[in-house]
N, C-alpha and C positions, 0 to 999 in steps of 0.2 A: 427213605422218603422224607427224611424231617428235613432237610434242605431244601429240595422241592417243594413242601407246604409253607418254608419260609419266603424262596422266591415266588411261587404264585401269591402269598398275603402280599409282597411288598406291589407284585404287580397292579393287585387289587385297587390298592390307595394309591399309586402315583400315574396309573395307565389313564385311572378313568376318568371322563369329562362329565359326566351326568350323573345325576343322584339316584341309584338304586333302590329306590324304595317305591313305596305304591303313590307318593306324594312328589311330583317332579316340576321347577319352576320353571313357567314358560317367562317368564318376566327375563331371566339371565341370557334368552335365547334370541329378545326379541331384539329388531335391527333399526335402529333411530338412524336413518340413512336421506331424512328431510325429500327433495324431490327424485332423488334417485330409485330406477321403478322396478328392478330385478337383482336382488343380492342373492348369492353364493356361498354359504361356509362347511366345508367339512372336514374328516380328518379322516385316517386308516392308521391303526398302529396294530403292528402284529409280532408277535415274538413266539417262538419255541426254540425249548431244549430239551432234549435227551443226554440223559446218564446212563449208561449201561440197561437201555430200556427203561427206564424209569423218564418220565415226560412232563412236560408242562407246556400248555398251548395256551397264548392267549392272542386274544383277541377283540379291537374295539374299532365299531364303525360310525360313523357319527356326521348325517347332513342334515342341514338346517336353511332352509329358501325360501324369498321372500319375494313377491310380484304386486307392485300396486296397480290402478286404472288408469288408466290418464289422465283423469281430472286429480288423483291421489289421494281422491276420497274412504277407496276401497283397497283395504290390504288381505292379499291372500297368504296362507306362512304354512308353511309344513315343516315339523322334526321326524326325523329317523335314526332311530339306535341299537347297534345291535352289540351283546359286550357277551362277552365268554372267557373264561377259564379254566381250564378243564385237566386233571392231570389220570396218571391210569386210575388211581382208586374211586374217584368222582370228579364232579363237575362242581366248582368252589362257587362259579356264578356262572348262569345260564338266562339271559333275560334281552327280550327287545323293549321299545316302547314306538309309539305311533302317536302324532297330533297335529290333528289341521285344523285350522282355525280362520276362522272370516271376521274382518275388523272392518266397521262401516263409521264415518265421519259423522257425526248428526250437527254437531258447532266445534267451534275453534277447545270448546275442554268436555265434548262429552261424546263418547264413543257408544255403540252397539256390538256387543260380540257376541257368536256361535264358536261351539267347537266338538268335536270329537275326538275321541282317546283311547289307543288298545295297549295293554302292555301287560307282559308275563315276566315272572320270576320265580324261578322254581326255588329258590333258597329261602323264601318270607314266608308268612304265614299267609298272606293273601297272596297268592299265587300269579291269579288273574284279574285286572280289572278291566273292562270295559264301560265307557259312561261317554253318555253327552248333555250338552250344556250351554244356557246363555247368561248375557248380563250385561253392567255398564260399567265401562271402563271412564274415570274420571279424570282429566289433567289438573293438579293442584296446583303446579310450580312447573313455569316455564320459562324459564333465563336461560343466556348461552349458557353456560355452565352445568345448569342447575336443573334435575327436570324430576318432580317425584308424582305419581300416580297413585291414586284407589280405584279399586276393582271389587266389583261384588259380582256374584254367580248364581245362578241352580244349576244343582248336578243331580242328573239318575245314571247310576252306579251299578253294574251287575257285577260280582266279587265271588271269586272260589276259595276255598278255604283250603291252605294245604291240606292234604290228609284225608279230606270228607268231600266224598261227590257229594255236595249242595251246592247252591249256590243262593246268596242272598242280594237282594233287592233293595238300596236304597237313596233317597231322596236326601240330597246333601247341599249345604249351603258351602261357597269359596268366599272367604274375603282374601284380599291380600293391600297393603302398601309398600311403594318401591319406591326410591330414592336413586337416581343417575347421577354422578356427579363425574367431572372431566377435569382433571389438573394438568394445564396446557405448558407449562414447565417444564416439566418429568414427563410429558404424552401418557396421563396413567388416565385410564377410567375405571371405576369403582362405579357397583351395582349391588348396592345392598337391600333384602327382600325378607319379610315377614306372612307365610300364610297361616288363613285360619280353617281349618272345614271340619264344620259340625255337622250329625246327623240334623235332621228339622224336628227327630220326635223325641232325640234323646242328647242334647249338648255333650253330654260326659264323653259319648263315643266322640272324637276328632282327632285332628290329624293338625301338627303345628309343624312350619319347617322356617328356618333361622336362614338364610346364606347368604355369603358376600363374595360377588365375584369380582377380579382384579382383570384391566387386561393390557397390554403394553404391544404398542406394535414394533416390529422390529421391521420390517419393510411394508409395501402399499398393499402385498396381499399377505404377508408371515403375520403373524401377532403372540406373543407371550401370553398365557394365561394360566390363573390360579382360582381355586374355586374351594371353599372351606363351606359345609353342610351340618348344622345339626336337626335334628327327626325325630321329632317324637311321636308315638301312634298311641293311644288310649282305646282302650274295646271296649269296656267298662263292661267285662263281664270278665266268665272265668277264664279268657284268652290272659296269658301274658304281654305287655305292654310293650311296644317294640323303641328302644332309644338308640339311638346313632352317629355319630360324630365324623367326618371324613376331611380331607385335606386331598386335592385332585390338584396336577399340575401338567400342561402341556402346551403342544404346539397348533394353531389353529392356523387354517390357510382360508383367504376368501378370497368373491372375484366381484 
């Protein structure tokens, strides 16, 4: 099986498009698409082998759809993700995630947003989170080129803990700043994102995530992408601290 555990890792890091962890950037997901009022993007990638009985299954499903109003005041965005890899001795990663979110225009730099959120992952220490949440989404910089954004939140959080039926309850702030940037030379866009989410009664407990994503189109609906994650999670208790690093590469179709 040591072959096997090596091609299910490699699958791990270059299959997947989304960050596995309890902390996932909607900013990478989101479609700067100006008057256009229904976007499309998803992907399917599936592999298995068998060695003399010996298996590795994976498996990654990934839409992401965006509807504005007419006036284009109001944007409605849903993600769906489902990633698995699974060989006979376990399941290496077994996780979906869920988020819709309601984006409302208040002026030309200042948004209202709602949202909700479900996602499992049986490999973390938080297994399950569910939470929902509002806030203001800020435009700082707005040039052809150039577009970067702040966002602050509240979030209630309900969280399982691998290993221990409980479940804990909490009251969590999001900040984040995002930078969009578009190199019309080379057709690259670059999307690099900083979150911040503290508990409100205890800072030490948070969740920090790093990424920068790349994306290159190769036709009107193919597009190249690369996506590089780092994650950190602090409990600030007797939990161990979860850190993470990843490098994701693939193919993205939209309509």
């Amino acid at each position: 099986m040591n072959n096997l555990r090596i091609v299910a890792f490699l699958i791990f890091i270059f299959l997947g498009f989304t960050s596995q962890a309890q902390l996932v950037n909607i900013e990478a997901k989101r479609m700067h698409t100006d008057s256009t009022r229904f976007v499309l993007k998803s992907d399917l990638l599936f592999n298995y082998t068998d060695n003399n009985g010996d298996y590795v299954l994976a498996l990654n499903s990934n839409i992401s759809t965006q509807f504005k109003s007419k006036d284009l005041n109001e944007i409605y965005f849903l993600v769906l993700n489902y990633y698995l890899v699974r060989t006979n001795e376990k399941d290496f990663q077994n996780s979906w995630f869920l988020h819709a979110r309601y984006n409302r225009k208040l002026s030309p730099f200042f948004r209202l947003e709602a949202f909700v959120q479900n996602q499992n992952n049986t490999q973390l220490t938080i297994i399950r989170r569910n939470l929902v949440g509002a806030g203001l989404r800020v435009k700082m910089i707005d040039e052809k080129y150039t577009k970067a954004y702040f966002g602050n939140s509240y979030m209630y959080e309900i969280e399982k803990q691998n290993g221990i039926d409980q479940r804990f309850y909490n009251h969590r702030n999001s900040s984040y700043l995002s930078l969009n940037q578009s190199f019309e030379k080379i057709n690259l866009d670059l999307v690099a994102t900083v979150y911040f989410q503290p508990l409100y009664r205890d800072i030490q407990n948070h969740r920090i995530l790093c990424q920068v994503k790349a994306e290159i189109p190769l036709t009107d609906h193919i597009s190249l992408s690369a996506l590089y994650n780092y994650i950190y999670t602090s409990f600030s208790s007797e939990l161990q601290d979860d850190r993470s690093s990843t490098i994701n590469v693939g193919i993205t179709f939209s309509i």
